[in-house]
C-alpha positions as CSV (number, residue, x, y, z in Angstrom):
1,X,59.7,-26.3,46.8
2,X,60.6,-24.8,43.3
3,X,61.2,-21.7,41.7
4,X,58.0,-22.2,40.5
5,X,56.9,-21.0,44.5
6,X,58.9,-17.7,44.5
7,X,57.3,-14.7,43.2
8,X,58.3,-10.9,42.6
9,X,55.7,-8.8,43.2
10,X,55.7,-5.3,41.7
11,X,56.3,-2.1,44.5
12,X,57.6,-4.6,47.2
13,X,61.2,-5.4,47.6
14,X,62.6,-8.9,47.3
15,X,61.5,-12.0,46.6
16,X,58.5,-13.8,48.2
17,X,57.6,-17.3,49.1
18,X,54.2,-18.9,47.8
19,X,52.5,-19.8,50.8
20,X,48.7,-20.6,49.6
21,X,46.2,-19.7,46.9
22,X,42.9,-17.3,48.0
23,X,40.0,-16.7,45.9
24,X,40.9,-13.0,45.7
25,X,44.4,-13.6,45.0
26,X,47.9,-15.2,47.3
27,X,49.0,-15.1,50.4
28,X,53.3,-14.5,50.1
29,X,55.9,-15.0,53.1
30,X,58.6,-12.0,52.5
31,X,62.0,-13.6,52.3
32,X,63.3,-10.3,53.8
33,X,61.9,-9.9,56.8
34,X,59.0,-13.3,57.2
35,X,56.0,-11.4,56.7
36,X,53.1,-12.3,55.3
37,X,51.2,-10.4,52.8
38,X,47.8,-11.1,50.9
39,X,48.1,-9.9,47.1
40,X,45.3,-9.1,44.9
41,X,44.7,-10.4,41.8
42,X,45.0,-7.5,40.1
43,X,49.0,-6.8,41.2
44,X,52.0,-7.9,39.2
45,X,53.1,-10.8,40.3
46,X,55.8,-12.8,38.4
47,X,56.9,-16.5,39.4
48,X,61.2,-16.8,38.8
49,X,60.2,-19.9,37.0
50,X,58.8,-17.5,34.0
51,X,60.9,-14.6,33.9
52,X,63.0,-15.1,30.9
53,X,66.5,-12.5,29.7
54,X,67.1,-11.3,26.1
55,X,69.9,-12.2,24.4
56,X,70.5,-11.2,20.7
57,X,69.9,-14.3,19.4
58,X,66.6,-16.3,22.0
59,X,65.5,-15.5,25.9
60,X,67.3,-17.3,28.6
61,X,65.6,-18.3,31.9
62,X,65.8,-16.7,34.4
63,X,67.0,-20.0,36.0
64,X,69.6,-20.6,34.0
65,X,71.1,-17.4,34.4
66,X,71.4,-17.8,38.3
67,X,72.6,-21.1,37.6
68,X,75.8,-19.6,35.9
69,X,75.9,-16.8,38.7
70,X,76.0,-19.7,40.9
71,X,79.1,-21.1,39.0
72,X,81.0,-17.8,38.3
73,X,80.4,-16.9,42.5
74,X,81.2,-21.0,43.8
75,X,78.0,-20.3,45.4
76,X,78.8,-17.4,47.6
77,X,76.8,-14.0,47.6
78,X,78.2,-12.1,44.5
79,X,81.7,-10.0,44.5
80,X,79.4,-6.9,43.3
81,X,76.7,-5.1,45.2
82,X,73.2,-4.2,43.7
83,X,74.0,-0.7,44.3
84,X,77.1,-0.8,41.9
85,X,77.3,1.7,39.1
86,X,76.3,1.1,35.6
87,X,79.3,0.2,33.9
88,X,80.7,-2.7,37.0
89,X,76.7,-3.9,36.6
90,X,77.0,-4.7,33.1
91,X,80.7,-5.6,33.1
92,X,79.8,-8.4,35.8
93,X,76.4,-9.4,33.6
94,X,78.8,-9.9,30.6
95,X,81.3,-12.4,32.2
96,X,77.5,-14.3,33.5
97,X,75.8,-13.7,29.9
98,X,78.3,-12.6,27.4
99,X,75.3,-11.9,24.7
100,X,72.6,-10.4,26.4
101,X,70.7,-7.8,24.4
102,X,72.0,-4.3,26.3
103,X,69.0,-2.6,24.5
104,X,66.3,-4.6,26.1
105,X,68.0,-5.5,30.1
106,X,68.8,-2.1,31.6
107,X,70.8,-1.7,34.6
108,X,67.9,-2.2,36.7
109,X,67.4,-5.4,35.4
110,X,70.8,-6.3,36.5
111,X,70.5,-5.1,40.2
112,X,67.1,-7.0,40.3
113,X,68.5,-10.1,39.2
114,X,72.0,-9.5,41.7
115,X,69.6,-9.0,44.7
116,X,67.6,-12.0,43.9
117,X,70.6,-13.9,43.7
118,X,71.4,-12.6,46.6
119,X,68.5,-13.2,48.4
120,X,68.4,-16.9,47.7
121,X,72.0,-17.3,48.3
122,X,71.1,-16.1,51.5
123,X,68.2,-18.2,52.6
124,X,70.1,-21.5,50.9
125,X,67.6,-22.0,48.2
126,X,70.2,-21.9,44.7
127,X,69.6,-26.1,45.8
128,X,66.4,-25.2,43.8
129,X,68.3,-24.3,40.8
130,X,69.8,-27.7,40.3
131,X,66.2,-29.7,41.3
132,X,64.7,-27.2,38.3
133,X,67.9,-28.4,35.6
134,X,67.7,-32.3,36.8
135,X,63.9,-32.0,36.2
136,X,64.5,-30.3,32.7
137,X,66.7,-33.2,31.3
């Protein structure tokens, strides 16, 4: 498995698991709670393994910036909740990614990226991090 399988899926919370491919969309196993869902085609779905963060100067994978969460936290859950206000949100994002573009990643940005974080820290899949960097050198 990659982060090529998880997907975040517009109006539902968390992250989802890949499980197959219908003709009228996916069928997606909740990482929350084990569910599974069908999606349509027509939904917003976005695989981790294409979400990319502004910086002032290119975009950053997603993947990479989990990566250095991963480093900054030793691998734990994160020392800040998703729930945090503004100001501790972006104070935390600098120390991850000192030149991200504060115009274009709002707060809610942050807390998405925190809870996913989270959320894989959670079901032991940041392993997936490192198989996506080994395969990029």
């Amino acid at each position: 498995m990659s982060l090529e399988s998880i997907l975040a899926i517009a109006q539902k919370p968390g992250l989802f698991k890949l499980v197959t491919q219908t003709r009228g969309g996916y069928i997606a196993e909740s990482l929350l709670d084990g569910k599974r869902i069908s999606v349509n085609l027509r939904s917003n779905v976005s695989l981790l393994s294409e979400i990319a963060i502004y910086t002032l100067t290119e975009e950053v994978p997603l993947q990479k910036v989990l990566r250095k969460i991963k480093e900054k936290e030793n691998g734990e859950t994160t020392k800040i909740n998703p729930k945090d206000s503004k100001d501790i949100l972006e104070e935390y994002f600098f120390e991850v990614l000192p030149d991200y573009d504060e115009d274009r990643v709002y707060p809610s940005d942050i807390k998405k990226i925190v809870r996913w974080y989270n959320i894989l820290q959670e079901h032991k899949m940041l392993d997936l991090l490192e198989e996506e960097s080994n395969e990029e050198e």
